[in-house]
C-alpha positions in Angstrom: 84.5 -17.7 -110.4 87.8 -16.3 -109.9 89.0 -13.0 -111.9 92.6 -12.7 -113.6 93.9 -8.6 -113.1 96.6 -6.7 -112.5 98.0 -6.5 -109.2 97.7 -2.7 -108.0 97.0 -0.1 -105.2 94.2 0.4 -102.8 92.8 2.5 -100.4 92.6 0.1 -97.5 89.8 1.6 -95.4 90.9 -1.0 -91.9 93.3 -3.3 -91.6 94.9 -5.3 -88.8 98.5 -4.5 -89.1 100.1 -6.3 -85.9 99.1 -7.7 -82.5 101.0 -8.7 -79.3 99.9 -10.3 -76.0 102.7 -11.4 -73.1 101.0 -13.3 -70.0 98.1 -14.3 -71.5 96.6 -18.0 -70.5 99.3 -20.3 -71.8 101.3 -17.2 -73.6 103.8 -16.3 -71.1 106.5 -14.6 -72.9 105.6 -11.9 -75.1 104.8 -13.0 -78.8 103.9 -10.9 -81.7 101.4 -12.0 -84.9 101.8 -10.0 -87.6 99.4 -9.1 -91.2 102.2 -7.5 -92.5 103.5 -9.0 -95.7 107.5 -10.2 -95.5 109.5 -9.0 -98.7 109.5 -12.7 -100.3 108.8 -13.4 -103.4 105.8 -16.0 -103.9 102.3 -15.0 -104.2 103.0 -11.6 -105.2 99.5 -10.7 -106.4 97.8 -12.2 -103.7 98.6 -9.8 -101.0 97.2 -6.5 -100.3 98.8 -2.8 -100.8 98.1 0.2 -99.3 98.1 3.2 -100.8 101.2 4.2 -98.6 103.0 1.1 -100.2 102.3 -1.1 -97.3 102.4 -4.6 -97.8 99.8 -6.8 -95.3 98.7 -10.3 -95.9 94.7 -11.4 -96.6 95.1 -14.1 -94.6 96.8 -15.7 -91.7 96.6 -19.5 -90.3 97.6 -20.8 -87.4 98.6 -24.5 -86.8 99.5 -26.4 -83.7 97.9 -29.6 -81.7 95.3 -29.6 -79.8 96.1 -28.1 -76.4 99.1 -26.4 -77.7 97.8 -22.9 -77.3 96.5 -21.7 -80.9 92.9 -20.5 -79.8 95.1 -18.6 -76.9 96.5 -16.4 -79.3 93.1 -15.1 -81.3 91.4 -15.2 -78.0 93.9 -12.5 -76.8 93.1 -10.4 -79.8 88.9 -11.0 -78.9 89.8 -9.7 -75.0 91.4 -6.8 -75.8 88.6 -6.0 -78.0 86.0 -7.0 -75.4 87.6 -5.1 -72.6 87.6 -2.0 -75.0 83.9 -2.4 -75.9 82.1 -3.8 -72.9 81.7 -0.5 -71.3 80.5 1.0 -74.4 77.7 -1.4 -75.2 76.8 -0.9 -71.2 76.2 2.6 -71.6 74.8 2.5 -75.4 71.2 1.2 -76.6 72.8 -0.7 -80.1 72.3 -4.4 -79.9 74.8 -4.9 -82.5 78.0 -5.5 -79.8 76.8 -8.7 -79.0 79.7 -11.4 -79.0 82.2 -8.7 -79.9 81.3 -7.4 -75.9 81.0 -10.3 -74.2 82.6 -10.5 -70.5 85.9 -12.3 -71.3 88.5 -12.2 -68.3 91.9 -11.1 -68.2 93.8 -14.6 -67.5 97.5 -14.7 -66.7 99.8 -17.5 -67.5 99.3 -19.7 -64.8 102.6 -22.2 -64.0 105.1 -19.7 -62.5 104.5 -17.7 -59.6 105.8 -14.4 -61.1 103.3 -14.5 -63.7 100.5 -14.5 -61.8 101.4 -11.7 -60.2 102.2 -9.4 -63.1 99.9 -7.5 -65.8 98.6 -9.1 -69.1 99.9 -6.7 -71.7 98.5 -6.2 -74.9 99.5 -3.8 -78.2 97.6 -3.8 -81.4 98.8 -1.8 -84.6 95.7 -1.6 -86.6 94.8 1.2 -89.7 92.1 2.9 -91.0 91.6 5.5 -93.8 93.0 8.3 -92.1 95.7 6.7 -90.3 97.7 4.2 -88.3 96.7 3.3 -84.5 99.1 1.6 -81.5 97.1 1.1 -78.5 98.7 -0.8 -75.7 96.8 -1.8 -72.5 98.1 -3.5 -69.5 95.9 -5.0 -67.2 95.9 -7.0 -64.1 93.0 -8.4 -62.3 91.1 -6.2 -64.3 92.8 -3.1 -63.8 94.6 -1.3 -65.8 97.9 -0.7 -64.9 99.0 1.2 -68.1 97.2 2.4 -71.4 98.7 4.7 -74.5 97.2 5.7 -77.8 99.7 7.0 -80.9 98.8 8.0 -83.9 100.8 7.5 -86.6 100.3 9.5 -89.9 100.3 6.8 -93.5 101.9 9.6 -95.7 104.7 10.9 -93.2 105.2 7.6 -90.9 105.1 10.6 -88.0 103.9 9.0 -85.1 102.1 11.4 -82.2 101.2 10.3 -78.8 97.3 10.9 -77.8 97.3 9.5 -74.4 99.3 7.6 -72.0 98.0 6.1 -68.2 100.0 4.8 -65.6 98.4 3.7 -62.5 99.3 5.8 -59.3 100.2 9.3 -62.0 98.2 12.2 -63.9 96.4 11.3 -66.9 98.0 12.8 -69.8 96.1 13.8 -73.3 97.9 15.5 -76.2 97.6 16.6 -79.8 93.6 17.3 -80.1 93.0 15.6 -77.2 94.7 17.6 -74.7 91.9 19.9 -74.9 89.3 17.7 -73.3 89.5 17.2 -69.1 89.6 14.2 -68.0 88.8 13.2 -64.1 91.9 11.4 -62.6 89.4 9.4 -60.7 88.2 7.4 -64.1 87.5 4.0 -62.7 90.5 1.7 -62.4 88.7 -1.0 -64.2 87.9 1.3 -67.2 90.3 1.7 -69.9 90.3 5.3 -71.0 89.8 4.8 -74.7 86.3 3.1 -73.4 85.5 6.2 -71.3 86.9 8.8 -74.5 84.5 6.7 -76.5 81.5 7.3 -74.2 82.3 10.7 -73.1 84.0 12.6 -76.2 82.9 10.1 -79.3 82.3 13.4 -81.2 86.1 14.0 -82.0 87.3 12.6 -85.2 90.3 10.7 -83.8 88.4 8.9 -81.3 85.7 8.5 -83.8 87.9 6.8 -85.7 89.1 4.3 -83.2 86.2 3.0 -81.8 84.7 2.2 -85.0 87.7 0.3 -85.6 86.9 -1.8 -82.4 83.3 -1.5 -83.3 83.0 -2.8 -87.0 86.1 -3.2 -88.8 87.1 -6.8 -86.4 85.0 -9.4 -86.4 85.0 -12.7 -84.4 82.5 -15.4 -85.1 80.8 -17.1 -82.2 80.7 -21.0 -83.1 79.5 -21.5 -80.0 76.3 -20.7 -80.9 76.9 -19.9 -84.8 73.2 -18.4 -85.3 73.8 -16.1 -82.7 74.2 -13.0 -84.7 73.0 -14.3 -88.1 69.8 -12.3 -88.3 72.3 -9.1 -88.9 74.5 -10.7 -90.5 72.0 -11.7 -93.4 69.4 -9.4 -93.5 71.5 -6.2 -93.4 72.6 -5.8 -97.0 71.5 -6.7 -100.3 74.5 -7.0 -101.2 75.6 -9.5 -98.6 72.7 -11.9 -99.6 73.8 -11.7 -102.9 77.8 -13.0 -102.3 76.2 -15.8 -100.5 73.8 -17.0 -102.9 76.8 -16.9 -104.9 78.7 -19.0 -103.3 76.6 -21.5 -102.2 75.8 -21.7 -106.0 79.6 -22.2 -106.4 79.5 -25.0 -104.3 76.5 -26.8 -106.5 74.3 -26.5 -104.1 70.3 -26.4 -105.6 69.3 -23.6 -102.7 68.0 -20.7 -105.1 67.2 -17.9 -102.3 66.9 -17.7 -98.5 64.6 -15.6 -96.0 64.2 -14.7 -92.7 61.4 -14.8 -91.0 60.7 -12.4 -87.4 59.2 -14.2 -84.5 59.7 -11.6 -81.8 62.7 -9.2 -81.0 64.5 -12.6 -79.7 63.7 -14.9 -82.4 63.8 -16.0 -85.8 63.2 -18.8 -88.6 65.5 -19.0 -91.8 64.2 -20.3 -94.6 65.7 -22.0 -98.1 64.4 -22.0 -101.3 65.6 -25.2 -103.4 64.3 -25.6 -107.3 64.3 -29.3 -108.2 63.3 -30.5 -111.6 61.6 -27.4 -111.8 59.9 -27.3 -108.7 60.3 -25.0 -106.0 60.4 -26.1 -102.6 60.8 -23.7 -99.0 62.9 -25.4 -96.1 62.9 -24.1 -92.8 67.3 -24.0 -92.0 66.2 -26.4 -89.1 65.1 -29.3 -91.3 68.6 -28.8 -93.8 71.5 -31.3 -93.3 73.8 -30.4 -90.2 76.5 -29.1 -93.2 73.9 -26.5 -94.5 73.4 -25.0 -91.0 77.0 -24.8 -90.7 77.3 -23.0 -94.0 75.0 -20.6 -92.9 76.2 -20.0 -89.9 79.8 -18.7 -91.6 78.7 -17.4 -94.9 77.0 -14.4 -94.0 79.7 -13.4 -92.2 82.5 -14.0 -95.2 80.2 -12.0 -97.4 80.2 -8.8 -94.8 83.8 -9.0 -94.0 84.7 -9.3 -98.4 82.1 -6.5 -98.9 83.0 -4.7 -96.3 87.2 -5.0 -96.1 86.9 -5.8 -92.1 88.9 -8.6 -90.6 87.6 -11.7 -89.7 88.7 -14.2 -86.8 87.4 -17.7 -86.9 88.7 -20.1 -84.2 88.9 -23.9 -85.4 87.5 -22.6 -88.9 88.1 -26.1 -90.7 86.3 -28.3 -88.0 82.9 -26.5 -89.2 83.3 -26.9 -93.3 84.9 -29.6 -95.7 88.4 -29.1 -97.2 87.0 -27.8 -100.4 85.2 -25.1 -99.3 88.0 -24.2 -96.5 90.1 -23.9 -100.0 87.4 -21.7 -101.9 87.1 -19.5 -99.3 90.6 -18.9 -98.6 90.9 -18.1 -102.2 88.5 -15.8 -102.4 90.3 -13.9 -99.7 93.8 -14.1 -101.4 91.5 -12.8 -105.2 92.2 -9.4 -105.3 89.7 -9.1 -108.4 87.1 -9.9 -105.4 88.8 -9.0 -102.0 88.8 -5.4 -103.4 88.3 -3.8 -99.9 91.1 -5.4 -98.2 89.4 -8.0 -96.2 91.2 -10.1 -93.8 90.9 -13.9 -92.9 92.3 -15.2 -89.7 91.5 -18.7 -88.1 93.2 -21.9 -86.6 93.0 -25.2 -88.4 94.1 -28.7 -88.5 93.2 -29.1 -91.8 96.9 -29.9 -94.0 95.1 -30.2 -97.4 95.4 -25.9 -97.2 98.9 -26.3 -95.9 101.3 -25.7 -99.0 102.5 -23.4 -101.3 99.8 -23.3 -103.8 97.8 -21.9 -101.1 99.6 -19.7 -98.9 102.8 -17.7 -98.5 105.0 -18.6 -95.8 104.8 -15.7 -93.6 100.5 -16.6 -93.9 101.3 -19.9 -91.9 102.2 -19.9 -88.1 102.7 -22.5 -85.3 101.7 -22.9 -81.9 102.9 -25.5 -79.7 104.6 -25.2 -76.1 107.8 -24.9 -74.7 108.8 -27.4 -71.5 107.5 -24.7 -69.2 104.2 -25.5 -70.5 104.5 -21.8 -72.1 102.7 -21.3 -75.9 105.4 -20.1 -78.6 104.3 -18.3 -81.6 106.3 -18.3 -84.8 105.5 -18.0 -88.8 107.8 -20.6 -91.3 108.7 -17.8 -92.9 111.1 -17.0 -90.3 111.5 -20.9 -88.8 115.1 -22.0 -89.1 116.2 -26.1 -88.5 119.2 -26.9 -86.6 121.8 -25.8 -89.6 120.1 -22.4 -89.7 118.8 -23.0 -93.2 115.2 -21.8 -93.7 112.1 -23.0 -95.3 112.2 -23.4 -99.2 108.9 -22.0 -100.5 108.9 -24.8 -102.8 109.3 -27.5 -99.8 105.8 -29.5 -98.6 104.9 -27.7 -96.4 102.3 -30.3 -95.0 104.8 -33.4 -95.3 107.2 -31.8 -93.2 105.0 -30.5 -90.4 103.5 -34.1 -89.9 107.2 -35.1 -89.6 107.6 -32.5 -86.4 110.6 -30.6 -88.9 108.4 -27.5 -87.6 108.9 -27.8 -83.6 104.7 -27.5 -83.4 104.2 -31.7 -84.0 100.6 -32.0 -84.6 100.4 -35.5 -82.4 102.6 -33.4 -79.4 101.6 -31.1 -77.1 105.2 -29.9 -76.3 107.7 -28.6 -79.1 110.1 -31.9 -79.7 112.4 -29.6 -82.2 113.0 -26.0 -82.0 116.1 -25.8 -84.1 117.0 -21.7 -83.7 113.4 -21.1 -82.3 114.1 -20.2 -79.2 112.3 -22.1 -76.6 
């Protein structure tokens, strides 16, 4: 059920604002993806404003052929978040890190001999109620080379530096921080926000950070989907609720769900169906293949709508049909329902999404690679042809990326024409 209302202002709790990763896998040049909305007029009341006036985008796909680099790019986003939080669920007795903390290694671009010898560099802009975050981390063979925190005040746009590292020089905190001491012999393999987060998690600002890291990003584990549905499903009322409401959306007869404890390791979920009148309990393992996947991703679009977090998903249409990759994206882009700010971000191959009905042109991006084998990131908002002429937001979209008019050729690896993108 979709709601018609007035487009307005919110108090955006989190939110993703920007992200940018240089010498990363098959990213060798820096490249930036952005949640911030461009000032373009199409799909006006489906984007989301902060109280501040700030304009950011509910969701964000990214297109490009198989082996062209697309994964790269939200896999970046999951290190940096990894390296962040390892250390903390190492020290910490939550079981609720889980996927969020796994080891992931810092990998550089591999096919020059510079780049393998250089730091991965990452900067994320992200926001929560009380303010606006950059954190930048540099790291090379797992140690960091360089690390900053600024905070940047939403009502002034006053930015203030918390921290900065540089390998081989003094640690330096500042504003409320530069109270605190901090050993210069911190562990070259620990980024200092981790070790602020362990040692000093008290103060509001660092508070405030972690929890960002913690709870407010989410990336969902397909490689083993049922990994963290227990919490995802049993936590809130209110989450069981959205999903019973969608799968009754989708005309599905399943009428309630359950979970059932084995031992601290295991579970059993179990569906309710009502058939003719009769009710009849599955367990999830006897459901159709399509089921399981649905309840492997549900869950977590019901916690990250009720709870405004964002929400990665690699490969997000190879799980569900075209329908229901179109429902949920909508429900995303509803401001009567996304009334928390949530953010959708996944990959897909899917071009039944891919045109103007559906998304703004600063929501769809391309990967492909440049002849140095080198991933290029790039939005067709900002994609210009030969003659320097942009993308009409009334063009097809999908009709024009099959014909390669976008550089990232679904059938090609390589990009066959960049037009003004620089290669």
């Amino acid at each position: 059920m979709m709601y018609n209302i007035n487009y307005k202002k919110m108090e955006v709790k989190i939110m993703l604002s920007q992200f940018t990763v240089k010498n990363y896998k098959s990213i060798r040049d820096e490249i930036t993806f952005d949640m911030q909305a461009t000032a373009i007029s199409e799909h006006e009341d489906k984007i989301i404003m902060d109280k501040d006036g700030e304009l950011f985008l509910p969701v964000s796909v990214v297109y490009g052929p198989n082996g062209g680099g697309k994964s790269n790019v939200l896999e970046a986003l999951h290190t940096l978040s990894a390296k962040v939080l390892r250390p903390l669920s190492a020290t910490s007795d939550k079981t609720d890190y889980g996927y969020k903390a796994t080891k992931m290694p810092v990998v550089p671009f591999a096919f020059t001999n510079d780049k393998r010898n250089e730091a991965t560099e990452f900067q994320v802009f992200f926001r929560t109620r009380f303010a606006e975050y950059r954190y930048e981390l540099h790291v090379k063979d797992e140690t960091v080379l360089y690390e900053s925190l600024d905070l940047i005040k939403l009502e002034t746009r006053r930015r203030s530096a918390l921290f900065q590292r540089e390998q081989g020089k003094e640690l330096i905190l500042k504003g409320s921080l530069s109270k605190y001491k901090i050993s210069n012999e911190v562990s070259e393999t620990l980024p200092l926000l981790s070790y602020l987060g362990i040692t000093y998690r008290k103060n509001e600002i660092i508070r405030d950070v972690i929890v960002w890291f913690e709870h407010s990003i989410e990336f969902l584990n397909y490689g083993n989907p049922l990994q963290e549905l227990r919490t995802a499903i049993s936590e809130s009322e209110d989450v069981k609720q959205l999903v019973l409401n969608m799968i009754k959306e989708m005309d599905l007869d399943i009428v309630d769900y359950r979970i059932e404890e084995k031992d601290d390791e295991n579970f059993e979920v179990f569906t309710r169906h009502t058939v003719n009148g009769n009710s009849i309990e599955l367990s999830l393992a006897d459901e159709s293949s399509g089921t399981e996947k649905l309840f492997g991703l549900l869950p977590f679009i019901a916690r990250s709508l009720i709870s405004g977090t964002t929400l990665v998903i690699d490969e997000l249409d190879a799980k569900i049909h075209p329908i229901l990759l179109k429902y949920i994206i909508t429900l995303f882009c509803d401001m009567g329902i996304n009334k928390n700010g949530a953010q959708l971000i996944f990959t897909s191959h899917d071009l039944s999404t891919m045109n103007s009905d559906i998304f703004r042109r600063d929501e769809i991006w391309f990967v492909a690679k440049g002849n140095g084998q080198n991933s290029k990131l790039y939005s067709l908002v900002e994609f210009k042809n030969a003659k320097g002429e942009s993308v009409r937001k009334d063009a097809k979209f999908d009709k024009q990326y099959l014909e390669g008019k976008y550089g990232a050729d679904p059938y090609l690896k390589k990009i066959i024409d960049w037009g003004n993108v620089n290669a």
